[in-house]
N, C-alpha and C positions, 0 to 999 in steps of 0.2 A: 504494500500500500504506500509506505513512504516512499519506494522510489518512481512510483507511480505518478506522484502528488509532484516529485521532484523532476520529472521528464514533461508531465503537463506545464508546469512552470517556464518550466527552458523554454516549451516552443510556445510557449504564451509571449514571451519576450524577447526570443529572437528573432520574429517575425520582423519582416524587412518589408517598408511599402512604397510604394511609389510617390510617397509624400515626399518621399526626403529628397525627390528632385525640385531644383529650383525653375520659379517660373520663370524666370528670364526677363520681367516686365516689373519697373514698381524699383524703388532705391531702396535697400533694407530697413531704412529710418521708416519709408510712409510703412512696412509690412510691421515692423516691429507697434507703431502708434494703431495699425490694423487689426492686430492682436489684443492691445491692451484695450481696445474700446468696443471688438465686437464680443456677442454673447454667443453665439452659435456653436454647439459645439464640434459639428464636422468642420465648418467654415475654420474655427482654431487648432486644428489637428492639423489641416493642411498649414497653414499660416507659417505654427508653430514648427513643422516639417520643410518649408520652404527657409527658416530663416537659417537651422541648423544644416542645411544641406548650402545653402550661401558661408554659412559660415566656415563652416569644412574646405571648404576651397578659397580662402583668404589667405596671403602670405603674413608676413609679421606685420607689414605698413600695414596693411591693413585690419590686422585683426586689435593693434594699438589705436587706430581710428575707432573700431566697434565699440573698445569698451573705454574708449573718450568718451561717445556718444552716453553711452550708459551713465556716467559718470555726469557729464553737467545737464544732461535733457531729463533723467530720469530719476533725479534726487527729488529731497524731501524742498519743500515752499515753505522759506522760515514763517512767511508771512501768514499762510493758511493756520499752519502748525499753531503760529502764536494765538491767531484768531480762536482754535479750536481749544487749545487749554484756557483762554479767558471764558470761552463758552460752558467748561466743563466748572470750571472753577466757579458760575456764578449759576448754576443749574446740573447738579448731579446725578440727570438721568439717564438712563442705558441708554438715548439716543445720542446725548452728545459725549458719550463714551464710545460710541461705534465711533462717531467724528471724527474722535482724536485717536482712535486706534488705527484710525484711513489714513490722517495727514501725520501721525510718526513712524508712516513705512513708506518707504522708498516705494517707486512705482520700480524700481529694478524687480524687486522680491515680489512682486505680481508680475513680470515678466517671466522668471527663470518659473515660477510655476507652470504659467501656460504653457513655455517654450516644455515643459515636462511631460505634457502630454501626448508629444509625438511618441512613436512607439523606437524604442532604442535610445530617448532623450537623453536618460537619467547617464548610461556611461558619456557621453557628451556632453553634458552639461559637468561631470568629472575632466574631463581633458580639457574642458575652456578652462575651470579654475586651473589648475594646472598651468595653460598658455599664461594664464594672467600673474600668476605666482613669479612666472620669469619676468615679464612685463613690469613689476613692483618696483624694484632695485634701480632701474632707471627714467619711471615714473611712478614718484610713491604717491601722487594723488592718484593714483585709482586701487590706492588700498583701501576706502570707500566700498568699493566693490565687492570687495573679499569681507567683509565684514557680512554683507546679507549672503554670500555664499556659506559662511562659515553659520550663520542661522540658519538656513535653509537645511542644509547639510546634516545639524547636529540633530534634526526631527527626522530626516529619511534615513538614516541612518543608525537610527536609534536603534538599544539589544533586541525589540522586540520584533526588529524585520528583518536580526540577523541568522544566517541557516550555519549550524556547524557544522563540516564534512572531514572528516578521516582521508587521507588523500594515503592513495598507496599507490602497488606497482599496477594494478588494475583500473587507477583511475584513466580517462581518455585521455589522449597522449597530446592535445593541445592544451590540456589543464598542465602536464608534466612539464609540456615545454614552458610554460609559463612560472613555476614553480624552478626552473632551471632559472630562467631570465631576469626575475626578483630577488634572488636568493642574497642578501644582500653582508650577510656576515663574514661565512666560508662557503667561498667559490665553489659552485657544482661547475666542474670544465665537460664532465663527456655524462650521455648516458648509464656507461658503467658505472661512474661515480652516483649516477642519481639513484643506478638499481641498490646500492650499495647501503644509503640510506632509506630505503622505501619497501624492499623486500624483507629484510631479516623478520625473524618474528619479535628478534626486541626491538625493534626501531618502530617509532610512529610519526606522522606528521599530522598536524589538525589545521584546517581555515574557516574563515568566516567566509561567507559568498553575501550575496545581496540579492532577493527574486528580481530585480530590475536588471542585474549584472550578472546572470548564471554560470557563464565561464569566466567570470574575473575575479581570480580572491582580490580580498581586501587587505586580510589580514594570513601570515601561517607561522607557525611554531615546529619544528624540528625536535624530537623528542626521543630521547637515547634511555632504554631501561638496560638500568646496571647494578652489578652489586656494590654498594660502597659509593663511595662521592669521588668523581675521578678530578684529576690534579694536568691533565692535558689533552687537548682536545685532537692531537694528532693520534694516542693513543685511543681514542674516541674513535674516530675516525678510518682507523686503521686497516687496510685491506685484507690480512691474513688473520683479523681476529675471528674468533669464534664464538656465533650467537648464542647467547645465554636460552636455558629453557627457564621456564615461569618460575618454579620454585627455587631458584637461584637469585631473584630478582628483588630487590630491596630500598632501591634506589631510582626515581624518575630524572633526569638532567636534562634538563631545557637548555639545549646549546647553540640554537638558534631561531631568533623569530623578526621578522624580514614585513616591513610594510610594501604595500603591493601599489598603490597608486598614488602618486606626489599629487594629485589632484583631490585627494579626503589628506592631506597634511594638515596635523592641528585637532583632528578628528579621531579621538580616540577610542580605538580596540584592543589595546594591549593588556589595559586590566582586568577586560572581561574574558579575553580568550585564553588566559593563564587560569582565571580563575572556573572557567567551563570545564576546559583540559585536566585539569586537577580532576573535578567532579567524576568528569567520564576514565581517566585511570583506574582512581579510588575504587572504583563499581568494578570495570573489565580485570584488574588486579590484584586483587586479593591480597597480596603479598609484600604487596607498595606500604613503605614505613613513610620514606624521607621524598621531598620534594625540593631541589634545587635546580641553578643553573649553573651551565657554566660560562661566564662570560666577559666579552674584551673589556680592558679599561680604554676607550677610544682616547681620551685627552692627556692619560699620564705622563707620555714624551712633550705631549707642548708646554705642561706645567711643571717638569724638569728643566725644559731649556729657559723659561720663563726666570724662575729661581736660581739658574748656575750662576748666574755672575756675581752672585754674592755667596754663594756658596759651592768652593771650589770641586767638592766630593762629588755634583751631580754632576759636575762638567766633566769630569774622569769617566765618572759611570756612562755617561751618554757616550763618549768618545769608545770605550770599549764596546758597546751594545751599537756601535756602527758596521764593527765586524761580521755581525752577523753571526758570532761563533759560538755554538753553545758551550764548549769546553773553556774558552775564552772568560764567559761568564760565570761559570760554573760558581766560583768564592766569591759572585754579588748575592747569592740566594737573600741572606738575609736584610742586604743592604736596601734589595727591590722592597722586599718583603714591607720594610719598617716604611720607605719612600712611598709606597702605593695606600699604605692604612692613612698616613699621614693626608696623601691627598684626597682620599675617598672621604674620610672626617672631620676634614680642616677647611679643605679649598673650597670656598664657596662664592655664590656669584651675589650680586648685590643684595637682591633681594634676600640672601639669607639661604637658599638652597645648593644641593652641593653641585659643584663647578663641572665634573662627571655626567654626560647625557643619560648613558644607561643605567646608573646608580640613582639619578631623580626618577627613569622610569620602576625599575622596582621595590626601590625605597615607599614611593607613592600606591604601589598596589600593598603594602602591608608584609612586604620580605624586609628580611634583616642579611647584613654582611657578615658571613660566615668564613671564610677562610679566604686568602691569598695567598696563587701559586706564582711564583718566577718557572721560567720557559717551558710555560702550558701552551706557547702558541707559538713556536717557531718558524713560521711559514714568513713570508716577506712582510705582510702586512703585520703579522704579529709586533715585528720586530720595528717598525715605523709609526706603529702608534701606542706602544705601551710596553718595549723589553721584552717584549714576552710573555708578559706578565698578566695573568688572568686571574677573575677570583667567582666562588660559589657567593651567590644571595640565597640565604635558604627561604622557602617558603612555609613554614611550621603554623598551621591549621588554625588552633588554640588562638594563637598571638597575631594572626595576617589584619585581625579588623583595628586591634589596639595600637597595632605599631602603624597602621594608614593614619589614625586619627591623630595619633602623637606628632609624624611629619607634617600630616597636615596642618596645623594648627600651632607646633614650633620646630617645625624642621629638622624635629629630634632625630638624628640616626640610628638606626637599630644596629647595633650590631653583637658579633660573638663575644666572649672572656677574651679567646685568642685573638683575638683582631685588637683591641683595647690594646692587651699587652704588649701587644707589636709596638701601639704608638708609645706606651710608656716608657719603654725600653729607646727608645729613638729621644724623647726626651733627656733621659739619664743618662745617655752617651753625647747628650750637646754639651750637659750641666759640666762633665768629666772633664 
């Protein structure tokens, strides 16, 4: 039945129509003002199908024209606006509460609706944010724009239209290449490497879909059952190891989870797909104690070079860890060790949270920092954005809701005894 449910959905939304040619007559300003004023609703299907099929074939000049247009024709009328909160303010009734609900939205976000109704919109209306996202940087007035996307967005995408799928070797093979192409942590380079992680019986992968977007995850997680909490991800990895059977199995490690569209950026699925994933182990394995990850410090080499020039030790340390050698490195274990607690619990950015991308994403769903390893990740990239150096966040059940509310609310970082000690110990050798 579910995959019944699930196959009626695809071709409910992958249906292609003939709307999405443009008519070739009409500037897309009068079609877009076409739209926002007609009622009809086959009349707005084409419309809306006509401006997204113009818009699809617009270069950059022009697609930075489109959403200029958007930008100063389809903002909010301070003068309405003002009119209608004097209105509300001197008569507080549901009518001129509708008033003022019309004149504080943009007629953009009554646009991107319509424009939603062509069939195929919703990924389209993801690839314009997207287009715009690059657009920002060198016109930041039409960050405007992204502000009603970023509403828009956070209601169609909310948990409750999200589908979780189990992605293995069975899945169709445009989903797989897709899952190759995102992969955004550790490189999948060939098919074998993808069988590699997708066949074993301990490996799993899990995504979020969308019914609007049927073949495009949104979100996936990479998921390694193992016994024990493993200390490198190339041993993870590894091509001659040997799949564990169930009761062997004690350990979940989330070693990699990879956003799938720069166009829902800002839009987050990372708390919830950790914490679904969790649920559906727990159930399918019985045998599951422990729940971590294992994963990169992306910024620890930039807040190494950041600090060398007042502190001669890092600039040695980095200078060795250019080599690339792990025997090389071999007598920094501890030096990483103390350097990486220090910045995961110290380094913070203005606001108060920690300076670390991936340690504010799991810090924020309610994990604590549990151990740090030196050269868990020797691969190129390892070695360019953090030594080597990787660490477990555990996610421990009991404490995931107490420790979200603590960061939230003071930034508190969870972490292990040993992680602590690491930094104490780095203090008592500055004091020395």
């Amino acid at each position: 039945m579910a995959m019944f449910f699930a196959d009626l959905m695809a071709t409910l939304f992958e249906r292609r129509s003939e709307l999405h040619r443009a008519s070739g007559t009409g500037s897309i300003a009068e079609r877009i003002e076409a739209l926002l004023s007609g009622e009809g609703e086959v009349s707005g299907i084409r419309l809306a199908g006509e401006i997204l099929s113009r818009y699809q074939a617009m270069d950059d000049a022009a697609k930075r024209n489109f959403f200029a247009h958007l930008a100063d024709h389809l903002d909010l009328d301070p003068d309405r606006l003002h009119a209608a909160v004097q209105a509300y303010r001197n008569d507080r009734s549901a009518e001129t509460l509708n008033r003022l609900s019309r004149e504080a939205e943009p007629r953009r976000q009554e646009l991107l609706r319509r424009l939603n109704q062509a069939p195929g919109a919703t990924a389209w209306l993801v690839r314009m944010r997207r287009d715009l996202l690059a657009l920002i940087p060198q016109a930041p007035e039409l960050g405007v724009i992204d502000a009603d996307f970023r509403h828009l967005f956070s209601s169609w995408f909310n948990r409750g239209f999200l589908v979780l799928r189990q992605i293995d070797w069975n899945t169709p093979a445009n989903i797989l290449e897709k899952i190759i192409e995102y992969e955004a942590v550790h490189a999948i380079n060939d098919w074998q490497e993808l069988r590699r992680r997708m066949l074993p019986r301990d490996r799993r992968c899990f995504a979020f879909f969308h019914p609007a977007m049927p073949e495009e995850p949104l979100i996936f997680v990479e998921v390694a059952l193992c016994r024990g909490i493993p200390n490198s991800v190339q041993d993870l990895l590894g091509e001659d190891r040997n799949p564990l059977h169930e009761n062997e199995i004690d350990t979940a490690v989330f070693y990699s989870i990879s956003n799938c569209q720069e166009g829902l950026r800002g839009i987050s699925f990372g708390n919830l797909l950790i914490k679904q994933v969790v649920e559906e182990l727990a159930r399918d394995v019985p045998h599951l104690k422990t729940f971590v990850t294992l994963s990169p410090v992306p910024g620890l080499n930039r807040w190494l070079r950041k600090g060398s020039a007042d502190r001669p030790e890092l600039a040695a340390l980095l200078a060795r860890s250019q080599g690339c050698d792990p025997h090389a490195m071999a007598g920094d274990a501890d030096l990483l060790r103390r350097h990486c607690a220090e910045y995961l619990l110290q380094a913070k950015r203005p606001e108060g949270l920690p300076y670390d991308s991936v340690a504010r994403f799991h810090l924020a769903n309610g994990a604590s920092l549990h151990d740090v390893h030196p050269l868990a990740d020797t691969s190129a990239n390892g070695w360019a954005q953090s030594s080597t150096v990787m660490v477990n966040y555990l996610y421990d059940l009991p404490s995931v809701s107490r420790n979200s509310e603590r960061y939230a609310t003071a930034g508190t970082v969870s972490a292990s005894r040993q992680v602590e000690q690491l930094l104490r110990k780095d203090r008592k050798r500055r004091r020395a």
